[in-house]
C-alpha positions as CSV (number, residue, x, y, z in Angstrom):
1,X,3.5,13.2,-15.9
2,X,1.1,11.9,-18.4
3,X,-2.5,9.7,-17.6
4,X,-1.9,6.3,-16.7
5,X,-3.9,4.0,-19.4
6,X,-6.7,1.5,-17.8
7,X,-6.2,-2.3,-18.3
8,X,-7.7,-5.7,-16.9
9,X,-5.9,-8.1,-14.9
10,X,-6.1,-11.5,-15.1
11,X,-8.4,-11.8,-12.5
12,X,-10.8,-9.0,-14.2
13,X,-9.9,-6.3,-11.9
14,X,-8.4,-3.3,-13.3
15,X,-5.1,-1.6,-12.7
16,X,-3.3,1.2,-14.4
17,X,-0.5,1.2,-17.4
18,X,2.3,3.9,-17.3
19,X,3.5,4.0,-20.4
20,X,6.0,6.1,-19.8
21,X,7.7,4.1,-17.8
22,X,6.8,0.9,-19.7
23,X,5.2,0.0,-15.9
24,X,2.1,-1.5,-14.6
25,X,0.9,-0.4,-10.9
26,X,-0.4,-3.9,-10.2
27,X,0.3,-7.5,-11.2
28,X,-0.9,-8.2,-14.5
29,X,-1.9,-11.9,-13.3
30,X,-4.8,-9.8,-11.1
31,X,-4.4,-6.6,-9.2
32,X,-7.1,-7.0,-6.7
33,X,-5.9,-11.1,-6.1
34,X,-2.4,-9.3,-5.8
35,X,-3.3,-6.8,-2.7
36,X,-5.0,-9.0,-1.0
37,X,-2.4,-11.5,-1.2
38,X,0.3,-9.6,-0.4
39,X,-1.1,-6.5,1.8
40,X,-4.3,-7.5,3.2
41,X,-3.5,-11.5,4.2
42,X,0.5,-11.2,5.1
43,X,0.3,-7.3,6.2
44,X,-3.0,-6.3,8.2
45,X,-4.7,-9.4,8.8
46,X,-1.1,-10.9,10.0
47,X,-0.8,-8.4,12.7
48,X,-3.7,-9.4,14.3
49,X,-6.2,-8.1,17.1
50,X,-4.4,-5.0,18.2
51,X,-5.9,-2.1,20.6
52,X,-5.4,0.1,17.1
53,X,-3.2,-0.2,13.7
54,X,-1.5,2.7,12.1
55,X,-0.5,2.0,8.4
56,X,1.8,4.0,5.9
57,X,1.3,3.3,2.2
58,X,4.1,4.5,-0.1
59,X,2.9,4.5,-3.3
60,X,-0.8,4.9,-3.2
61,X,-1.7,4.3,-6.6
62,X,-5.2,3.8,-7.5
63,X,-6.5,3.4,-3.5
64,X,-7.0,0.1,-3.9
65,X,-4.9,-1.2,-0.4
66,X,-6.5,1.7,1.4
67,X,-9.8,0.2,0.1
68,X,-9.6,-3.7,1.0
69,X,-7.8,-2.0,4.3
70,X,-10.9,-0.1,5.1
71,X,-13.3,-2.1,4.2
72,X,-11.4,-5.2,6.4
73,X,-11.3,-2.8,9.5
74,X,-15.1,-2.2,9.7
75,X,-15.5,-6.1,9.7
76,X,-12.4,-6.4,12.3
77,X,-13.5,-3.3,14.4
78,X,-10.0,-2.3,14.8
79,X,-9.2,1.2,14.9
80,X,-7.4,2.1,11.8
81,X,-5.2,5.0,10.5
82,X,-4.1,4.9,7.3
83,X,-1.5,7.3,5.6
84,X,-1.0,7.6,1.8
85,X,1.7,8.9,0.1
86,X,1.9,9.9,-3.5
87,X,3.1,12.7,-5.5
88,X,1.1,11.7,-8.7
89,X,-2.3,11.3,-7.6
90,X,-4.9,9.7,-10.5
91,X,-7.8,12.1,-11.8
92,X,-11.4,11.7,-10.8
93,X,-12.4,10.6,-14.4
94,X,-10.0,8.1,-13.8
95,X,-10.7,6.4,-10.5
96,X,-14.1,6.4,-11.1
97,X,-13.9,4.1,-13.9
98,X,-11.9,1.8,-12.0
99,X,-13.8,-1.4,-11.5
100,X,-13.3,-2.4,-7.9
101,X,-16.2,-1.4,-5.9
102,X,-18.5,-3.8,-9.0
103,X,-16.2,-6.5,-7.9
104,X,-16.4,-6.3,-3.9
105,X,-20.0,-5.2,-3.6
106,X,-21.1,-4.2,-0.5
107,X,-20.2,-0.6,1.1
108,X,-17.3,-0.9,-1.1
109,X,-18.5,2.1,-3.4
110,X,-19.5,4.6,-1.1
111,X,-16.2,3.6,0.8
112,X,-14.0,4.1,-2.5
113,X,-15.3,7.4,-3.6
114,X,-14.8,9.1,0.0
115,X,-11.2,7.6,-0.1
116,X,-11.0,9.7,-3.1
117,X,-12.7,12.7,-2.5
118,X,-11.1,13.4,0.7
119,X,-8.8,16.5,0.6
120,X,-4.7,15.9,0.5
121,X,-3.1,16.8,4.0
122,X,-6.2,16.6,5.9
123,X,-7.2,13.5,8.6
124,X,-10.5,12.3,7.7
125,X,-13.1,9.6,9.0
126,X,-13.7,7.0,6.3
127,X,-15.7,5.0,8.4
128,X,-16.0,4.6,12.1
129,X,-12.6,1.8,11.9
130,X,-11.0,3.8,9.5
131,X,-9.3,7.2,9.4
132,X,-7.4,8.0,6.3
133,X,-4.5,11.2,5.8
134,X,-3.6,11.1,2.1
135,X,-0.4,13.1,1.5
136,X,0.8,14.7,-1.7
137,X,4.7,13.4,-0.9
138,X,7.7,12.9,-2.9
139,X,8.9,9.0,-1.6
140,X,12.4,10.6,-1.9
141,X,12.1,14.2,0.0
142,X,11.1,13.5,3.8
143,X,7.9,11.6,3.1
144,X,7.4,10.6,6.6
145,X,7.5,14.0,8.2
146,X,4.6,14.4,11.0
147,X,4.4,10.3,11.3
148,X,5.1,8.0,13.9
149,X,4.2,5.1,16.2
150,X,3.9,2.8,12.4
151,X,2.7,-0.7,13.0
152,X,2.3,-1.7,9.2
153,X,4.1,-0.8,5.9
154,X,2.7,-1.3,2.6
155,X,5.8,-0.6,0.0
156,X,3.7,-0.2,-3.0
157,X,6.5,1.7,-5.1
158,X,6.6,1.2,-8.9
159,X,9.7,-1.5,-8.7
160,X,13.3,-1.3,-8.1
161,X,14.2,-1.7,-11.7
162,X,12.2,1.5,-12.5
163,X,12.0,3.5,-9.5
164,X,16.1,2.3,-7.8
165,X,15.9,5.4,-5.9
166,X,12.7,5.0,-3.6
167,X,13.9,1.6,-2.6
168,X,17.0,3.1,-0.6
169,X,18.6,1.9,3.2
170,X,17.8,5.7,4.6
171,X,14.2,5.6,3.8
172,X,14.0,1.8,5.5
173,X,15.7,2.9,8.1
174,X,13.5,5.9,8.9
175,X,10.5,3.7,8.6
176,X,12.4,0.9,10.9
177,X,12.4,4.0,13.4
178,X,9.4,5.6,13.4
179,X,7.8,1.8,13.7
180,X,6.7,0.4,16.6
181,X,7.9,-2.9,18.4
182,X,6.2,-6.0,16.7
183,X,5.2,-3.6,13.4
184,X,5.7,-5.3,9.8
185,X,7.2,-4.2,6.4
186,X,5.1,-5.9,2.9
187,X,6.1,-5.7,-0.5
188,X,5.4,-7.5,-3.8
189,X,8.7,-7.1,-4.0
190,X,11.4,-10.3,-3.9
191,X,14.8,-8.9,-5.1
192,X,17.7,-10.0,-3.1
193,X,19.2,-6.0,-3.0
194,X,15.5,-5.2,-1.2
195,X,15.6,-8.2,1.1
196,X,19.5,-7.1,2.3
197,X,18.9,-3.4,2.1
198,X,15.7,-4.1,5.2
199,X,17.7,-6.3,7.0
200,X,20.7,-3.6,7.2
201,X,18.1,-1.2,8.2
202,X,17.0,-3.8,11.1
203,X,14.0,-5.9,10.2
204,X,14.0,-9.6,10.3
205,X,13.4,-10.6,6.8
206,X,11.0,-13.4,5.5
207,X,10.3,-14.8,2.1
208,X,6.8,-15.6,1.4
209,X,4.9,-17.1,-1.6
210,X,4.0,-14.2,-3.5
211,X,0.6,-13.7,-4.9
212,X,-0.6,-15.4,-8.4
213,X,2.3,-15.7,-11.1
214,X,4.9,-14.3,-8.8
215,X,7.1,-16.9,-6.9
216,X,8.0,-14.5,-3.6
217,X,7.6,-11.7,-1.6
218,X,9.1,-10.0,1.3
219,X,7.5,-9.4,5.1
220,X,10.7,-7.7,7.5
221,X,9.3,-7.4,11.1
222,X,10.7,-5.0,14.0
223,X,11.5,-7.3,17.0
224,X,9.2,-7.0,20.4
């Protein structure tokens, strides 16, 4: 699979451009405004104060969730565990030019590059909040093998347009299982086959604004 190319968002942060697939990973109207907006406010800050959160990220893309989630949970003090799925991780050259630690200041840096640097397969302490397992998964061959108890979903998947198979009932499903009572499902996404396709698989679906230049998103949640 060939480098994703760098580009700014309209709200100067960066996000990648696969060209390939004629796909960005974030919006164009401002990645970081976009995963905050969408993963951050409706996903992990909506669950609220909770004992501890486990999150699953499929489609981890350039870290940045797994950052504003990190970085959010040593301000909370909630005990955090975060898994990230991707079979095409980004190069080091690459991340490191990405622009989001200049934007968020703070700890954000030190935070980004261990994100990063931590080995595939392996838990590891980010923070004292924050634990992070990064897996080297295919989204379509048993991604969620070894995981359990979820509380919170990011679906961060290039879209359903471009990648139809990842978004698929048997993978909700799974993740509708494996997810405890009161846990939540976010996605950018708004399509009408998504929204049906969760709700067949047992979440109660919500339409939300979406974030900057996109009308809607989705939020399913897993009844108490």
């Amino acid at each position: 699979m060939e480098e994703p190319e760098l580009i700014i968002t309209s709200d100067g942060s960066h996000s990648l451009f696969m060209r390939e697939m004629n796909e960005n990973y974030h919006s164009v109207n401002g990645a970081l405004t976009e995963s905050k907006h969408v993963y951050l406010e409706q996903g992990y800050r909506f669950l609220g104060k909770r004992d501890n959160i486990t999150v699953v990220e499929m489609g981890f893309g350039t870290g940045l969730n797994c950052l504003l989630t990190a970085l959010d949970a040593d301000i909370t003090h909630i005990p955090t565990k975060y898994y990230a799925i991707e079979k095409y991780p980004i190069s080091k050259k690459l991340f490191q030019s990405l622009n989001y630690p200049h934007l968020l200041g703070g700890k954000s840096g030190e935070i980004f590059s261990r994100i990063h640097a931590t080995p595939w397969e392996t838990v590891v302490k980010i923070s004292p909040w924050f634990n992070l397992v990064k897996m080297n998964r295919d989204l379509l061959a048993h991604p969620l093998e070894g995981i359990s108890e979820i509380d919170l979903v990011y679906f961060d998947a290039f879209g359903p347009d471009k990648q139809s198979g990842i978004w698929n009932t048997d993978l909700y499903a799974d993740l509708f299982q494996r997810m405890n009572p009161g846990g939540i499902f976010v996605t950018y996404s708004a399509k009408g086959s998504v929204r049906r396709d969760l709700s067949g698989a047992g979440f109660i679906m919500e339409r939300l604004p979406g974030a900057a230049g996109k009308r809607e998103m989705l939020r399913g949640s897993k009844s108490k």
